[in-house]
KOLMIBA-84911 format. One record per residue (C-alpha): residue in three letters; x negated, y negated, z negated. Coordinates in steps of 0.5 Angstrom, whole numbers, plus 500, padded with zeros to 3 digits. Each point is the difference from the previous one (the first is absolute). Layout:
residues N
resn ALA, X X, Y Y, Z Z
...
//
This chain:
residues 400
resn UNK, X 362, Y 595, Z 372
resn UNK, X 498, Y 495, Z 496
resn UNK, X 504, Y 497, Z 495
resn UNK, X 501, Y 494, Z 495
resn UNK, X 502, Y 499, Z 493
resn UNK, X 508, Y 498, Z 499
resn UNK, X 501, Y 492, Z 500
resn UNK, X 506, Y 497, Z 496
resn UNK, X 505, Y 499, Z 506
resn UNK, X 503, Y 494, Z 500
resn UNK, X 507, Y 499, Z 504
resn UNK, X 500, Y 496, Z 506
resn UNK, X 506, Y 496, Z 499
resn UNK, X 499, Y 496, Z 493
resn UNK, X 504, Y 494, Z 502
resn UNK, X 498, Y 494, Z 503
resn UNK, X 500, Y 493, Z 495
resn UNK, X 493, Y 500, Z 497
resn UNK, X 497, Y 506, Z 501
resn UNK, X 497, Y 499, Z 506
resn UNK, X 493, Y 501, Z 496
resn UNK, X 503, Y 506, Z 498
resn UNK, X 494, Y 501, Z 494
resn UNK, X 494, Y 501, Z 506
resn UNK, X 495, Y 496, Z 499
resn UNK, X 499, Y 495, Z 506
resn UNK, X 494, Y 502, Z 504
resn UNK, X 493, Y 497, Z 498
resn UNK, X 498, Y 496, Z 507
resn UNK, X 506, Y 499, Z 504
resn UNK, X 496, Y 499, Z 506
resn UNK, X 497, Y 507, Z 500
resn UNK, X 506, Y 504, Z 498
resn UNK, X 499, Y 508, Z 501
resn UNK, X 506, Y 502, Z 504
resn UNK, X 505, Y 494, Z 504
resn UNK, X 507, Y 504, Z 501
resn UNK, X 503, Y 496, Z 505
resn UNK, X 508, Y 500, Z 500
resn UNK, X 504, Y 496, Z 507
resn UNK, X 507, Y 496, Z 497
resn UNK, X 506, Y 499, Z 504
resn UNK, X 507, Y 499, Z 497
resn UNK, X 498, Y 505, Z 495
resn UNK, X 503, Y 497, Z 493
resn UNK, X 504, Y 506, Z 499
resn UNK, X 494, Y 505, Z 499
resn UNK, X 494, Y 495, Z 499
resn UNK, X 501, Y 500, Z 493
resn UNK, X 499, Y 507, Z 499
resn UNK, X 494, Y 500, Z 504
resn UNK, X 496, Y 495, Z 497
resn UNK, X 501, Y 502, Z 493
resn UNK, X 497, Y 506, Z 502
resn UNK, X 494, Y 498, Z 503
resn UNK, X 500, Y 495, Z 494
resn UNK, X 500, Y 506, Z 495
resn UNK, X 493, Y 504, Z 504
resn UNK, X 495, Y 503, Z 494
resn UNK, X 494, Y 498, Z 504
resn UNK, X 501, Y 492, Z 501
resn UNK, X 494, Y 497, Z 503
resn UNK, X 505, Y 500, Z 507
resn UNK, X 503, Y 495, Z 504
resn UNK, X 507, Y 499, Z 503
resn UNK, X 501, Y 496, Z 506
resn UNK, X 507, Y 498, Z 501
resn UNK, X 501, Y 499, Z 507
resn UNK, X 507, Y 497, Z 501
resn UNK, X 502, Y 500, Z 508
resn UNK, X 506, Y 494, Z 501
resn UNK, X 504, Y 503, Z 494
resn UNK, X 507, Y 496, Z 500
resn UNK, X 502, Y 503, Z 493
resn UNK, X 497, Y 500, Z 494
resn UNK, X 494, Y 504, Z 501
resn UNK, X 495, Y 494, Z 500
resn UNK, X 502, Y 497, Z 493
resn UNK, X 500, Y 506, Z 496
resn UNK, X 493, Y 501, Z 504
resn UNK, X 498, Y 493, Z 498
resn UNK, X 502, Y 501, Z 493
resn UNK, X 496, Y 506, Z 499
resn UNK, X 494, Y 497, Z 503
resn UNK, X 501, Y 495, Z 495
resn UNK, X 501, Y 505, Z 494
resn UNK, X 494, Y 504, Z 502
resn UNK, X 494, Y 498, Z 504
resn UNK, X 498, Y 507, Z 503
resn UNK, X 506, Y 499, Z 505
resn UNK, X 499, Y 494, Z 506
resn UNK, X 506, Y 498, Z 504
resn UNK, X 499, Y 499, Z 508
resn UNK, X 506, Y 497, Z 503
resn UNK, X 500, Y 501, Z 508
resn UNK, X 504, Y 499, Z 507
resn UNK, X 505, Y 506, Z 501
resn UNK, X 495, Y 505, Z 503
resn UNK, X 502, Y 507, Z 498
resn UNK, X 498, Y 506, Z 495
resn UNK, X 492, Y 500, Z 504
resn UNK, X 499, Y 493, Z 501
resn UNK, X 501, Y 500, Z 492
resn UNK, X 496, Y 505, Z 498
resn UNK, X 495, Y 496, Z 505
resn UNK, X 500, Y 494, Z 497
resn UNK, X 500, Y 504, Z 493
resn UNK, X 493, Y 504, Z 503
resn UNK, X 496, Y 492, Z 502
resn UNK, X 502, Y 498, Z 493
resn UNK, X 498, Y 506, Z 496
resn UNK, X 493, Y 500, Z 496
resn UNK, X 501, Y 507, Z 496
resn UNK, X 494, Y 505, Z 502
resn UNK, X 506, Y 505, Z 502
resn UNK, X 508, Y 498, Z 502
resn UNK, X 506, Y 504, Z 499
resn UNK, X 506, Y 499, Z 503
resn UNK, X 508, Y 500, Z 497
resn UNK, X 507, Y 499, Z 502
resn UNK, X 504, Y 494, Z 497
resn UNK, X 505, Y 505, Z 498
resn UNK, X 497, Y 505, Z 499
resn UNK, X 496, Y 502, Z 493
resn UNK, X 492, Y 503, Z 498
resn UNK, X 499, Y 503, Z 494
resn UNK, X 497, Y 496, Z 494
resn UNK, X 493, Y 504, Z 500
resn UNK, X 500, Y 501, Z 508
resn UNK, X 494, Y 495, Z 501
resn UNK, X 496, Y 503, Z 494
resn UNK, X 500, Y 507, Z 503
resn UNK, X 499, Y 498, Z 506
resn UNK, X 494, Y 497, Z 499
resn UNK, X 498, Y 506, Z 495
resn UNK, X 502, Y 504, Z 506
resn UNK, X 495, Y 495, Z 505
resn UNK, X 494, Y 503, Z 494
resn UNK, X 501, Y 506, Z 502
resn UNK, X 500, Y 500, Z 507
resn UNK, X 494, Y 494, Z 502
resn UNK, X 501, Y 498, Z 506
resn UNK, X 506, Y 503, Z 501
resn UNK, X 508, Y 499, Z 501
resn UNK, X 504, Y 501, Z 494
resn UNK, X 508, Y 501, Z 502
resn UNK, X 506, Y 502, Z 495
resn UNK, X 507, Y 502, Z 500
resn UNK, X 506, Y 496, Z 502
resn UNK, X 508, Y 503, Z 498
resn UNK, X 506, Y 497, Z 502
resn UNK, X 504, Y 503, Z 494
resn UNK, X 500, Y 496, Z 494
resn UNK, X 499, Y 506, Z 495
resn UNK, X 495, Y 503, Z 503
resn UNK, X 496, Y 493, Z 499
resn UNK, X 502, Y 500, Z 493
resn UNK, X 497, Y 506, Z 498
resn UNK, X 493, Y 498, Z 504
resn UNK, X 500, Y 495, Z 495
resn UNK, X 499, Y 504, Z 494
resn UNK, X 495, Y 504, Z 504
resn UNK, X 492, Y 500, Z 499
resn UNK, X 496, Y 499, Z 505
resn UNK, X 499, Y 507, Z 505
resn UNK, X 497, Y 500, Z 508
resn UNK, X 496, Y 504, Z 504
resn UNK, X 494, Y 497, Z 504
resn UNK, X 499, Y 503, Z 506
resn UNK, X 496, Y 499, Z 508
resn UNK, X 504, Y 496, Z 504
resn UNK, X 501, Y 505, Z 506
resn UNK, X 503, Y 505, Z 495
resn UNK, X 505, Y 495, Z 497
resn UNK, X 502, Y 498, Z 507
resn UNK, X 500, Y 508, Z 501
resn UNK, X 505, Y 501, Z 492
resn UNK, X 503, Y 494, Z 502
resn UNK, X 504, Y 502, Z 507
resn UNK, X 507, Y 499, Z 500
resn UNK, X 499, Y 495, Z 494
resn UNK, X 501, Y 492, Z 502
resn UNK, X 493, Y 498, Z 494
resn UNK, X 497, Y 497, Z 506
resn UNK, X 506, Y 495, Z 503
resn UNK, X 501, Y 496, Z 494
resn UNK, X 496, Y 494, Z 497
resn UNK, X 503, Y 500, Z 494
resn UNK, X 498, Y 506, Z 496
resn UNK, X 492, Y 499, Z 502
resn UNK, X 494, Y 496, Z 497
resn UNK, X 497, Y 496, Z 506
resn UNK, X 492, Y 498, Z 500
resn UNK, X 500, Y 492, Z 501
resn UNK, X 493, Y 501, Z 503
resn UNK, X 502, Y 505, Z 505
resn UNK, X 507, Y 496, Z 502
resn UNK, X 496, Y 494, Z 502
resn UNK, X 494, Y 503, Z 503
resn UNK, X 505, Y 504, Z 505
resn UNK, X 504, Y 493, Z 500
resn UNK, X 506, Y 504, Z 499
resn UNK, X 507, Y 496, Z 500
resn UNK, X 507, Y 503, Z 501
resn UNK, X 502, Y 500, Z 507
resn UNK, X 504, Y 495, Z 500
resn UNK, X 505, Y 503, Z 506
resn UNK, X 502, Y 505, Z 494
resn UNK, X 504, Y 499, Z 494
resn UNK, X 507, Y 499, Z 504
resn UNK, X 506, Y 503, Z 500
resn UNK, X 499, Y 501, Z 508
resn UNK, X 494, Y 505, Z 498
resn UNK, X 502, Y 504, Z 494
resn UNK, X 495, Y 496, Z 496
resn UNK, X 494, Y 504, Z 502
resn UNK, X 494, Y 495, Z 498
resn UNK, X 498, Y 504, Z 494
resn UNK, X 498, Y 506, Z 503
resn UNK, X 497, Y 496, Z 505
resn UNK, X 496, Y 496, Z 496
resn UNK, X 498, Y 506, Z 495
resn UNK, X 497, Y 504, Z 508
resn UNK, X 496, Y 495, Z 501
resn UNK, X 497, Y 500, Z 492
resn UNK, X 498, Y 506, Z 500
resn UNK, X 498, Y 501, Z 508
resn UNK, X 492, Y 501, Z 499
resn UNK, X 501, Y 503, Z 494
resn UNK, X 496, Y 507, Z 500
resn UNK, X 503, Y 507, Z 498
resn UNK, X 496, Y 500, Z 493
resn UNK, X 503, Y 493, Z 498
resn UNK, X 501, Y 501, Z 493
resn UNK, X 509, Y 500, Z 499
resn UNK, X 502, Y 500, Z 493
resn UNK, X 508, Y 500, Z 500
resn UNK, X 505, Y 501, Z 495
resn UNK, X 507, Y 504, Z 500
resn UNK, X 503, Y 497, Z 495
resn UNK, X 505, Y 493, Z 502
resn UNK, X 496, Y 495, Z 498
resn UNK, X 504, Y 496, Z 505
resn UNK, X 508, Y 499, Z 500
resn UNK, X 503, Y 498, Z 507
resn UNK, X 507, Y 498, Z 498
resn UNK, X 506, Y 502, Z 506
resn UNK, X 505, Y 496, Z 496
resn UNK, X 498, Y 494, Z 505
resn UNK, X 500, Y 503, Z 507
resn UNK, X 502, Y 492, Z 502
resn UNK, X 495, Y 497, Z 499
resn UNK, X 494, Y 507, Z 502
resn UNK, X 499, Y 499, Z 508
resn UNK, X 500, Y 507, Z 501
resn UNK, X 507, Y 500, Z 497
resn UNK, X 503, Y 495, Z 503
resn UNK, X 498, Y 504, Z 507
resn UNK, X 503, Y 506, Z 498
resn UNK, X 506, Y 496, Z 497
resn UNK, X 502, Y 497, Z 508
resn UNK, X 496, Y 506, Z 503
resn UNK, X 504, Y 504, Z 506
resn UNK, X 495, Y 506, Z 501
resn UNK, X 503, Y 505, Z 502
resn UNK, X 496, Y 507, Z 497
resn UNK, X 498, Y 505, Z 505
resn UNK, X 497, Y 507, Z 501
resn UNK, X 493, Y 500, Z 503
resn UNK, X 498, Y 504, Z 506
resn UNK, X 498, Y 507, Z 498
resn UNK, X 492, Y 502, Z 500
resn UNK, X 498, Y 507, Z 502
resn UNK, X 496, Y 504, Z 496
resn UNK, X 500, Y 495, Z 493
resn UNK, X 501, Y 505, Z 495
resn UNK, X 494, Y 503, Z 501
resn UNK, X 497, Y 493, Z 500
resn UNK, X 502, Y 498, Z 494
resn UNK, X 498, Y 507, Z 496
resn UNK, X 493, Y 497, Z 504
resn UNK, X 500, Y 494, Z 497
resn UNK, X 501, Y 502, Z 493
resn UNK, X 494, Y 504, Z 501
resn UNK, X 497, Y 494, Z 503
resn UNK, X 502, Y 497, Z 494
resn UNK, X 497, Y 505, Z 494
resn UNK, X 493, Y 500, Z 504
resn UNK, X 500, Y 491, Z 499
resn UNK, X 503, Y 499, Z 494
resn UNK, X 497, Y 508, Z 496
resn UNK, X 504, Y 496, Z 493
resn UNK, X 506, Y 500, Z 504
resn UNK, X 504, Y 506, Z 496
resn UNK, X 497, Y 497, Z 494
resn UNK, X 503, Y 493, Z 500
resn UNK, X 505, Y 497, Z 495
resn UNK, X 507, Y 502, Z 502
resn UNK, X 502, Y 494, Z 500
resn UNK, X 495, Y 498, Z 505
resn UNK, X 501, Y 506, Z 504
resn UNK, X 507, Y 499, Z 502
resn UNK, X 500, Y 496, Z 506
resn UNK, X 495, Y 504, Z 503
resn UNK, X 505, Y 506, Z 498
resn UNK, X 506, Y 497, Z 503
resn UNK, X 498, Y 498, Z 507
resn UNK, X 496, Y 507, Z 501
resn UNK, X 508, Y 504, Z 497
resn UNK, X 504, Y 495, Z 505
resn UNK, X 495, Y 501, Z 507
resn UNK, X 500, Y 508, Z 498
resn UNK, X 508, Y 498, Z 501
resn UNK, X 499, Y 495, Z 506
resn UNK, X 496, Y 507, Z 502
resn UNK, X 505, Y 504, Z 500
resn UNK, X 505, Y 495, Z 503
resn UNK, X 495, Y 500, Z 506
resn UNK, X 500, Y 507, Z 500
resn UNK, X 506, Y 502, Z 501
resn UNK, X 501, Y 493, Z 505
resn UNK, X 495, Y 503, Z 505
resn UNK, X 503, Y 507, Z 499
resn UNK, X 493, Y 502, Z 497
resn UNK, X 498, Y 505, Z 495
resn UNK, X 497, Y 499, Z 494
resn UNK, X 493, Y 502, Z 499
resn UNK, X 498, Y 507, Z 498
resn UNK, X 501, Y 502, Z 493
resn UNK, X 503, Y 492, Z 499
resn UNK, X 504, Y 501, Z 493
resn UNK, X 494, Y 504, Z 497
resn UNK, X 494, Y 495, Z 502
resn UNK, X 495, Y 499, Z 494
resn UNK, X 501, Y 491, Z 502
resn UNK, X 507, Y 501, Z 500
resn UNK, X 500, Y 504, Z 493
resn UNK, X 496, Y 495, Z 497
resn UNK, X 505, Y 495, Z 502
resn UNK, X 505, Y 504, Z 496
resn UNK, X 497, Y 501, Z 494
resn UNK, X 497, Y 494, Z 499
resn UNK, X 507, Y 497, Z 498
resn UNK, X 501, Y 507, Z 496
resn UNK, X 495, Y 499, Z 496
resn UNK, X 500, Y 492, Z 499
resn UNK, X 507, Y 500, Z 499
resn UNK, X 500, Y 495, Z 505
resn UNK, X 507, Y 499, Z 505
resn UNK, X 499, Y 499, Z 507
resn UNK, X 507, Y 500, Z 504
resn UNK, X 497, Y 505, Z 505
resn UNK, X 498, Y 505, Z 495
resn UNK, X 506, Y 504, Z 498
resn UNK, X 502, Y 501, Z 508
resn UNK, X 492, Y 502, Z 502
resn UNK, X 500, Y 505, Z 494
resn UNK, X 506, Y 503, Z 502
resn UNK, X 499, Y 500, Z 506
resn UNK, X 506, Y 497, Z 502
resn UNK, X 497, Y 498, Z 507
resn UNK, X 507, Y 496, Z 502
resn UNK, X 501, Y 497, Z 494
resn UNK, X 492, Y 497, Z 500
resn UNK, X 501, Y 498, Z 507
resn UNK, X 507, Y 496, Z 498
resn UNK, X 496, Y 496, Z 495
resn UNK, X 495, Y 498, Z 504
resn UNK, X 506, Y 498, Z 505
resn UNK, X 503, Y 496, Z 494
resn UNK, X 494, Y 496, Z 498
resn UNK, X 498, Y 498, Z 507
resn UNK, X 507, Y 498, Z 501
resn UNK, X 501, Y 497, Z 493
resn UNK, X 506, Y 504, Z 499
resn UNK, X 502, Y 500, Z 493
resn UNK, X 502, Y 507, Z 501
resn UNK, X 492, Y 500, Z 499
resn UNK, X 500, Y 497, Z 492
resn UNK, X 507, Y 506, Z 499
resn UNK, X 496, Y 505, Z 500
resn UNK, X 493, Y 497, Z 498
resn UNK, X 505, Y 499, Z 493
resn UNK, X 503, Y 507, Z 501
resn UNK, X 493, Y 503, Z 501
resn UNK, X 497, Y 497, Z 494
resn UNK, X 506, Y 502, Z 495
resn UNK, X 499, Y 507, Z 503
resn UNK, X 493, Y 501, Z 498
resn UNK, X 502, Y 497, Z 493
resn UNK, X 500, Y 493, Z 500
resn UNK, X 496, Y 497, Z 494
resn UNK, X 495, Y 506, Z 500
resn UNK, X 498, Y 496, Z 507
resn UNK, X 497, Y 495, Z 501
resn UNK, X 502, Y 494, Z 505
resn UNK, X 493, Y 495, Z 501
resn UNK, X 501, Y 494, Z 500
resn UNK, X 494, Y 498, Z 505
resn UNK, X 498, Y 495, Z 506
//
């Protein structure tokens, strides 16, 4: 673990007006900027403001800002045209209607920063995202440096205040740690190497990005990022939520408006026989490929912890579908009480756990059920659950 000194944090919302400068000095040759932070506009006056103050307002202020503005019909490309007149680290792009990835392309052939860093019109990035992300960079040359992200507007301000905290870990062992989390799908919340981007020729597939495709081109493109990247590649990542992904906007996110008209219907997949041995297999399989696993942040280990509880509960499920009995002294399993007692010595609330523990074998399985279907029965009895063992004396991580 390293960790930084505490800078003065400043709020990322600070009104418009003349503070585009927002007291950073302007970088000293704005043809080599260190970092270009790329941010595709369409029709968001509503939340652009914000975002803009906040990239306005970063500590580390050799950067670049390119507003790529896709055939907005708002104000959009006016407000952007003022800031760029206010302050000469952001650039205006104007373009034909093409979508989130076409945008974000003409902002790639446009950046000149030795590394890039993508944001969302609506959302928000802490004012010292940049600067330690780059300190992060330092500790892991040639690596690849991730942060947090939240949904909840509280979380991200308490990370605010926070000082800079991250693990620097082989790449293989974070893929391992990181199971169940989705660090690897947004490009948001990373701090991409130009060189490497254009030396893969790597632009967003243009077939993704719509509501048809449920969005999918940020995993895509971060999947071809790191294809090649060998198990000891550097990692350095950061548990605390550098990055604020706003919900107050599902219009205007593409995956939001997929759900909004989607009409899936949630169904229970085929039973697999033999799957809790499987999966107890697998957390063996784990420990060997990542030997700091139990020793990891809280935090960063719950993902990992909660897919393992819900398929010890699609296991069971699978069990009684197949009419098969549970493997040989199941209940008792070294793995299986690792699991457990993780969350007792962390204080840490899995939905799962207190059925598991218990053994309330039916109950377990009903969760799984509930979250397969996404029944809301399933956040009634997470609730009840967290209450039962002492609510404030748990923790609920807020993590990707």
């Amino acid at each position: 673990m390293s960790e930084s000194k505490p800078v003065p944090a400043r709020g990322p919302e600070t009104g418009r007006g003349g503070t585009a400068a927002c007291g950073a000095a302007a970088p000293q040759d704005t043809d080599h900027p260190l970092v270009s932070v790329i941010v595709p506009v369409y029709n968001g006056q509503d939340w652009l403001g914000r975002c803009l103050d906040a990239i306005a307002a970063q500590t580390m202020p050799d950067l670049e800002c390119i507003l790529v503005d896709d055939g907005s019909n708002d104000g959009s490309a006016a407000l952007c045209r003022d800031l760029a007149a206010q302050d000469r680290r952001f650039r205006l792009l104007q373009k034909a209607n093409g979508g989130v990835c076409s945008a974000r392309n003409a902002g790639l052939a446009a950046a000149k920063g030795r590394y890039v860093v993508f944001c969302d019109q609506d959302d928000l990035i802490d004012p010292h995202t940049l600067e330690y992300a780059l300190e992060m960079q330092r500790a892991a040359p040639g690596g690849f440096v991730v942060w947090n992200m939240t949904r909840r507007r509280d979380t991200f301000e308490q990370a605010l205040a926070a000082p800079l905290a991250y693990t620097v870990r082989p790449l293989g062992e974070m893929q391992v740690l990181h199971r169940g989390s989705m660090i690897f799908v947004h490009v948001w919340n990373k701090l991409f190497d130009r060189q490497r981007v254009e030396a893969l020729s790597l632009r967003f597939d243009e077939a993704l990005g719509h509501v048809s495709t449920y969005g999918g081109e940020d995993e895509d493109f971060v999947r071809r990022y790191m294809a090649g990247m060998a198990p000891d590649t550097p990692l350095a990542y950061s548990t605390a939520a550098r990055y604020y992904h706003a919900r107050d906007n599902l219009a205007a996110s593409i995956t939001g408006r997929a759900l909004e008209g989607s009409t899936e219907v949630y169904t229970l997949p085929e039973p697999e026989p033999g799957y809790l041995a499987h999966i107890l297999n697998d957390l063996t399989e784990c420990e060997q490929l990542a030997p700091g696993l139990w020793q990891a942040d809280p935090v960063e280990m719950f993902p990992f912890m909660r897919q393992h509880y819900r398929a010890i509960c699609y296991g069971l499920w699978c069990a009684r579908q197949l009419r098969e009995p549970l493997p040989k002294g199941f209940w008792r399993d070294q793995r299986l009480q690792k699991l457990l007692n993780w969350c007792t010595a962390n204080r840490v609330h899995i939905a799962y756990w207190l059925p598991l523990r218990l053994r309330w074998r039916r109950m377990a399985e009903r969760m799984y059920v509930w979250s397969q279907l996404h029944d809301a029965n399933f956040g009634h009895f997470d609730w009840l659950f967290y209450y039962i063992e002492g609510a404030r004396r748990w923790k609920r991580p807020d993590t990707l």
